[in-house]
C-alpha positions as CSV (number, residue, x, y, z in Angstrom):
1,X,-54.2,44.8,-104.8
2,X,-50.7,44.9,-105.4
3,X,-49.9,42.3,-102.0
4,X,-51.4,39.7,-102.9
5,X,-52.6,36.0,-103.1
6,X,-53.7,27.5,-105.9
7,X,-53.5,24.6,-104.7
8,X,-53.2,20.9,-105.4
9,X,-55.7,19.9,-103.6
10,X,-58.9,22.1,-101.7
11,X,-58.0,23.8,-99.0
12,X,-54.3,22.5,-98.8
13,X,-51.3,23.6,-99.4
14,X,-48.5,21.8,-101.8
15,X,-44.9,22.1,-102.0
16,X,-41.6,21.5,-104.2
17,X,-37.8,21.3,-104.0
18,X,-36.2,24.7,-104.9
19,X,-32.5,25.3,-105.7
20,X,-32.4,28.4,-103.6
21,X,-33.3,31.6,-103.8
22,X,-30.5,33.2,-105.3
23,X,-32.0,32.0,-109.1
24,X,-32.5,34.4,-111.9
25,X,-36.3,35.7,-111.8
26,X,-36.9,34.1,-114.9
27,X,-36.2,30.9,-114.5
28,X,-38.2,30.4,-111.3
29,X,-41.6,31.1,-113.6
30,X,-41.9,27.8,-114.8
31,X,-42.4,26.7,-111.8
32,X,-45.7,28.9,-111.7
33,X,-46.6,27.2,-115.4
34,X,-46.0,23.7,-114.1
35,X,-48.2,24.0,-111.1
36,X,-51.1,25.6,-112.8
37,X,-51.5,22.8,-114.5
38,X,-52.1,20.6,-111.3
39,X,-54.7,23.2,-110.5
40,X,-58.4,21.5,-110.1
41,X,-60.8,23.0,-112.8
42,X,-63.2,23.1,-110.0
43,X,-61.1,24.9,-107.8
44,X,-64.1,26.0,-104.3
45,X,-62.2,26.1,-100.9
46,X,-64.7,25.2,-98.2
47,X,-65.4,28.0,-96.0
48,X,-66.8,28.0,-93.0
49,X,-67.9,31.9,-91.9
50,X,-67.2,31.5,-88.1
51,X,-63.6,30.2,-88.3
52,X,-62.7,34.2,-89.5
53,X,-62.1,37.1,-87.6
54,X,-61.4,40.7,-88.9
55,X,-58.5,40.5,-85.8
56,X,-56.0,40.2,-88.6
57,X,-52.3,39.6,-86.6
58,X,-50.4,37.5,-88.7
59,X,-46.7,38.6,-88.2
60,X,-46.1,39.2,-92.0
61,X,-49.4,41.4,-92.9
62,X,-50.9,42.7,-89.7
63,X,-53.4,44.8,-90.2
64,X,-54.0,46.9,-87.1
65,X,-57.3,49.6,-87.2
66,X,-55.5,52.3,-87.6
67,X,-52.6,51.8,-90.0
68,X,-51.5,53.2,-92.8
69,X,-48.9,53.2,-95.1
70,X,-47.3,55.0,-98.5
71,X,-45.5,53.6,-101.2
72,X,-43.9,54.7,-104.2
73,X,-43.6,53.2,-107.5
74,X,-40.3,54.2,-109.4
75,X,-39.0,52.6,-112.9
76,X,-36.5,49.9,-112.6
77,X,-33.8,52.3,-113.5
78,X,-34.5,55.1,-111.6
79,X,-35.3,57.2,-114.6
80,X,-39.2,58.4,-113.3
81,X,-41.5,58.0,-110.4
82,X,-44.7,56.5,-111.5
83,X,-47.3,56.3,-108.8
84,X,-47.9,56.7,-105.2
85,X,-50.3,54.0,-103.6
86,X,-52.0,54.9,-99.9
87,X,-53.0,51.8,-98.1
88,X,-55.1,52.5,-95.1
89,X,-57.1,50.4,-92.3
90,X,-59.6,52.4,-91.3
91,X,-61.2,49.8,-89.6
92,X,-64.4,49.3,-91.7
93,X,-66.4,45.9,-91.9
94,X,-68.2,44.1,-94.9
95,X,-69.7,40.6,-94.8
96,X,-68.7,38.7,-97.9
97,X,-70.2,35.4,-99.0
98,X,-71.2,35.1,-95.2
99,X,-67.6,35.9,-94.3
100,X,-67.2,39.2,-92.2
101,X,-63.8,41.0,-93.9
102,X,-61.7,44.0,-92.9
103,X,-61.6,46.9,-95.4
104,X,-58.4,47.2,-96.7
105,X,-58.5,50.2,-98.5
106,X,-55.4,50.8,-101.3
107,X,-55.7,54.0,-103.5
108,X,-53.6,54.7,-106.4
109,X,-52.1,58.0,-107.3
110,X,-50.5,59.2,-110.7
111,X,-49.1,62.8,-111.2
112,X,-51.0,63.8,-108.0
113,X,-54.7,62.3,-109.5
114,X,-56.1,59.4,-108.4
115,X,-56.4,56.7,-110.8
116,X,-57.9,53.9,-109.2
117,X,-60.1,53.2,-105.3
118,X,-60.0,49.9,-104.0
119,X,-61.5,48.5,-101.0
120,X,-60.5,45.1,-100.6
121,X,-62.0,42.6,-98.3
122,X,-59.6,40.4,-95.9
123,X,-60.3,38.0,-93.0
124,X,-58.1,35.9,-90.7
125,X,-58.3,31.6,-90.8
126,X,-58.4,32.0,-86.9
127,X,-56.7,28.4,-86.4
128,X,-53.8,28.4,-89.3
129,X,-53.5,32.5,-89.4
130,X,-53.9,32.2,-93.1
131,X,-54.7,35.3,-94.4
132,X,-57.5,35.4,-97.2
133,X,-58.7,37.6,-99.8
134,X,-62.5,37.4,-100.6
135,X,-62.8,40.0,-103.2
136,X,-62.7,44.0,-104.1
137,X,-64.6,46.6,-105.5
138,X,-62.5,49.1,-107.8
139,X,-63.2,52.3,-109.3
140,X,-60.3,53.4,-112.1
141,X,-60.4,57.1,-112.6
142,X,-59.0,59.0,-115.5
143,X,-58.6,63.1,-115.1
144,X,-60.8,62.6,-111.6
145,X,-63.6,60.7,-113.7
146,X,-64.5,57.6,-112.5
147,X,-64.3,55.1,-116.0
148,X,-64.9,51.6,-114.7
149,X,-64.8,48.8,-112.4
150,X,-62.4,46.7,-114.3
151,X,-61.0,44.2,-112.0
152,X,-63.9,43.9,-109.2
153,X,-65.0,40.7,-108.0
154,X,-66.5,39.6,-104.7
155,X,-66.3,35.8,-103.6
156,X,-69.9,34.1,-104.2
157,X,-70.6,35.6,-107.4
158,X,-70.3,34.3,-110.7
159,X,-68.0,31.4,-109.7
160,X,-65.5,34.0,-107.7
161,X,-64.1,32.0,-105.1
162,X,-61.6,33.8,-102.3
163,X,-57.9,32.5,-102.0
164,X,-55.1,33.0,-99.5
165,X,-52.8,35.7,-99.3
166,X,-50.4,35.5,-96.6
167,X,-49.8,32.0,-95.1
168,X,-50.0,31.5,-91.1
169,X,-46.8,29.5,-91.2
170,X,-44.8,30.2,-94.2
171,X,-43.3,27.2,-95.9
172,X,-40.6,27.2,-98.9
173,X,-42.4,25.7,-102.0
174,X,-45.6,26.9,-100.4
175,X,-48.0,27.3,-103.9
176,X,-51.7,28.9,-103.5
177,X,-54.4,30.9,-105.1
178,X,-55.3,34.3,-104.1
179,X,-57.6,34.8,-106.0
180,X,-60.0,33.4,-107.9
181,X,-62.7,34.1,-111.1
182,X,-61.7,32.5,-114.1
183,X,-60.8,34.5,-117.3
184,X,-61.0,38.1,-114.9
185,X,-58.8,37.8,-112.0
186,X,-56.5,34.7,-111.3
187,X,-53.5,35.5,-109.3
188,X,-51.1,33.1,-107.6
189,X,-47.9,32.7,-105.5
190,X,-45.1,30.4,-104.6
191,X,-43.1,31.0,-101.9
192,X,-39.2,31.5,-102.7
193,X,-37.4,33.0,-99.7
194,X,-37.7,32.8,-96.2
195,X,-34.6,34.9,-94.7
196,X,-34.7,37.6,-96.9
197,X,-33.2,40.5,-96.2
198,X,-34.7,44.1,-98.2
199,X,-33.6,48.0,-97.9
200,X,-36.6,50.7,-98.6
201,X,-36.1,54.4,-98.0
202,X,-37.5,53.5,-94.3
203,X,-35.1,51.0,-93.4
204,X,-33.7,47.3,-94.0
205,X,-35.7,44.8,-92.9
206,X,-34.4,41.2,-92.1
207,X,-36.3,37.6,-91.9
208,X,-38.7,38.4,-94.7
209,X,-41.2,36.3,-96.7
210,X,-40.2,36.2,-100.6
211,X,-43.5,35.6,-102.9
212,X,-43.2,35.3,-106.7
213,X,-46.8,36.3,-107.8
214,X,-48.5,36.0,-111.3
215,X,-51.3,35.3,-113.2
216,X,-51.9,32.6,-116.2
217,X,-53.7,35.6,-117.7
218,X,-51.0,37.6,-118.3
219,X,-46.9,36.1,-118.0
220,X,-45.5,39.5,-116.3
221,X,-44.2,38.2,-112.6
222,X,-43.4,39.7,-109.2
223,X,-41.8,39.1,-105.9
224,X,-43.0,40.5,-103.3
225,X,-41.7,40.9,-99.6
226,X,-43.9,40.5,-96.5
227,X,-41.6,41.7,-93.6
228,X,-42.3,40.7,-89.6
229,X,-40.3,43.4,-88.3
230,X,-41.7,45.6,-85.3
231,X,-44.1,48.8,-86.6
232,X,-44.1,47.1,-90.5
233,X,-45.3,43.8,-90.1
234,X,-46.5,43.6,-93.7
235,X,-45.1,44.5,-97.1
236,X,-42.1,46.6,-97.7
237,X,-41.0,45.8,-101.2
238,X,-42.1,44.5,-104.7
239,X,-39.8,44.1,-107.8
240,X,-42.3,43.6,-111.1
241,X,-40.9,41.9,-114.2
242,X,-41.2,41.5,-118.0
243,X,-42.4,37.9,-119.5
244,X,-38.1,38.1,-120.6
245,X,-37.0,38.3,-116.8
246,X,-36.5,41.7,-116.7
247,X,-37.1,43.9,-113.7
248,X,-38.9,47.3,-115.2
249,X,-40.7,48.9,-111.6
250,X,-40.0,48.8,-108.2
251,X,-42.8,49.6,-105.3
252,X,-40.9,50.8,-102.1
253,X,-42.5,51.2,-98.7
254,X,-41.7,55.1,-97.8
255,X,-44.2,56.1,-94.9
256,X,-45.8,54.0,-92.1
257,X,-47.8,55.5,-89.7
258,X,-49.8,53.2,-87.1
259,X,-52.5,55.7,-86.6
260,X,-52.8,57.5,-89.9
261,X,-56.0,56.2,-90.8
262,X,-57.6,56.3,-87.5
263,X,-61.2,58.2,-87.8
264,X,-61.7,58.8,-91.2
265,X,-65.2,59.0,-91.9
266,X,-66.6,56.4,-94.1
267,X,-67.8,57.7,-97.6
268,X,-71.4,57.2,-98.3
269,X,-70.5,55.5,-101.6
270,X,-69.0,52.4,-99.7
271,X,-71.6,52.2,-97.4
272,X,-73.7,51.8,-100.0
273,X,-72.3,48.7,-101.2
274,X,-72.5,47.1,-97.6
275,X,-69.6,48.5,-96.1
276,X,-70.1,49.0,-92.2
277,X,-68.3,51.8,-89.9
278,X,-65.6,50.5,-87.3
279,X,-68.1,51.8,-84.6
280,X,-70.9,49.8,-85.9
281,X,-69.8,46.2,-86.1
């Protein structure tokens, strides 16, 4: 999922003094590093099924039935377009460690072939607005065969444990897991910027959330933007660095369409794997 999403303590959220958000990118990864290590090596949020809903309205990542948008992932310089990446909300269901998640359904595409099919599973904390992540299932393709499920994990098996992605009410310093199973997938953010401002092909967008996301299994970082703007209301840009500080892709928002993915019949494949129609909730 390329929007993603630990903390001190279960279930809450911890903070720290930053000098601003006008830093190099490199030297705010420390900060990752240095709250890693507060992270609890029994790390299991207490969730509680009912107090989620698939109504997923937080300002900064709604995720009307319906929705779709297309992104484009260029080099840093300019010099090549990479990928294209479809995210659509078709509205489909699937219950996840007793949780009942929206499908939010991101596919990848290199020199017009798909390359990797991810439904990701999403759900609303209906008191904070905290939105979580409680797992995926992927299938990479290479030259339209499907390879593998590399990166797949569901929360409530083998130790996976779901994490936040969006906060409710973003705070500065704001440091959370979004994602949980150790040694496989381990991604986390800390929240840098809270006015930002961010120009995509489709606009500029003003009053956004700045995340720098990373992973202690890999020290490549991100920030990502999660914009509140009218129509958006999600993510509009991401700016991926080297382990040096060096920016080498960019992943711009170029399409949105609020009823793009309206209808689309679900594939048998994913229903399958417990994945329920919008109709049949």
């Amino acid at each position: 999922m390329i929007w993603k999403e630990v903390m001190v303590m279960v279930c809450a959220v911890t903070f720290v003094s930053l000098s601003g958000t006008g830093m190099r990118a490199a030297s705010v990864h420390p900060m990752l590093r240095h709250h890693r290590t507060l992270m609890p090596a029994d790390y299991a949020p207490s969730i509680a099924p009912e107090d989620f809903t698939t109504h997923i309205d937080n300002p900064y990542f709604t995720l009307s039935v319906g929705k779709r948008l297309l992104y484009q992932v260029r080099a840093a310089d300019n010099s090549a377009l990479i990928e294209r990446i479809e995210i659509m909300i078709p509205g489909w269901t699937r219950r996840v460690n007793g949780v009942l998640t929206l499908v939010f359904w991101d596919r990848v595409y290199k020199n017009g072939q798909l390359i990797e099919d991810t439904r990701d599973y999403i759900a609303q904390h209906r008191r904070t607005g905290d939105v979580w992540y409680f797992g995926e299932h992927v299938d990479n393709y290479k030259n339209g065969v499907l390879t593998d499920h590399e990166g797949q994990w569901l929360a409530g098996e083998n130790g996976a444990q779901p994490g936040r992605l969006v906060l409710g009410t973003p705070i500065m310093g704001a440091y959370f897991i979004n994602e949980y199973l150790p040694g496989e997938a381990q991604d986390d953010t800390l929240v840098v910027g809270l006015h930002e401002t961010v120009h995509t092909p489709v606009g500029a967008f003003s009053g956004c959330v700045k995340h720098l996301d990373g992973s202690p299994l890999f020290s490549e970082f991100e920030h990502t933007y999660y914009c509140a703007d009218d129509g958006v209301q999600g993510t509009v840009y991401e700016a991926a660095f080297n382990e040096q500080g060096e920016l080498e892709e960019i992943v711009e928002l170029m399409e949105i369409d609020l009823s793009g993915a309206s209808d689309i019949v679900l594939p048998a494949a994913y229903e399958r794997q417990g994945v329920v129609p919008a109709q049949s909730k």
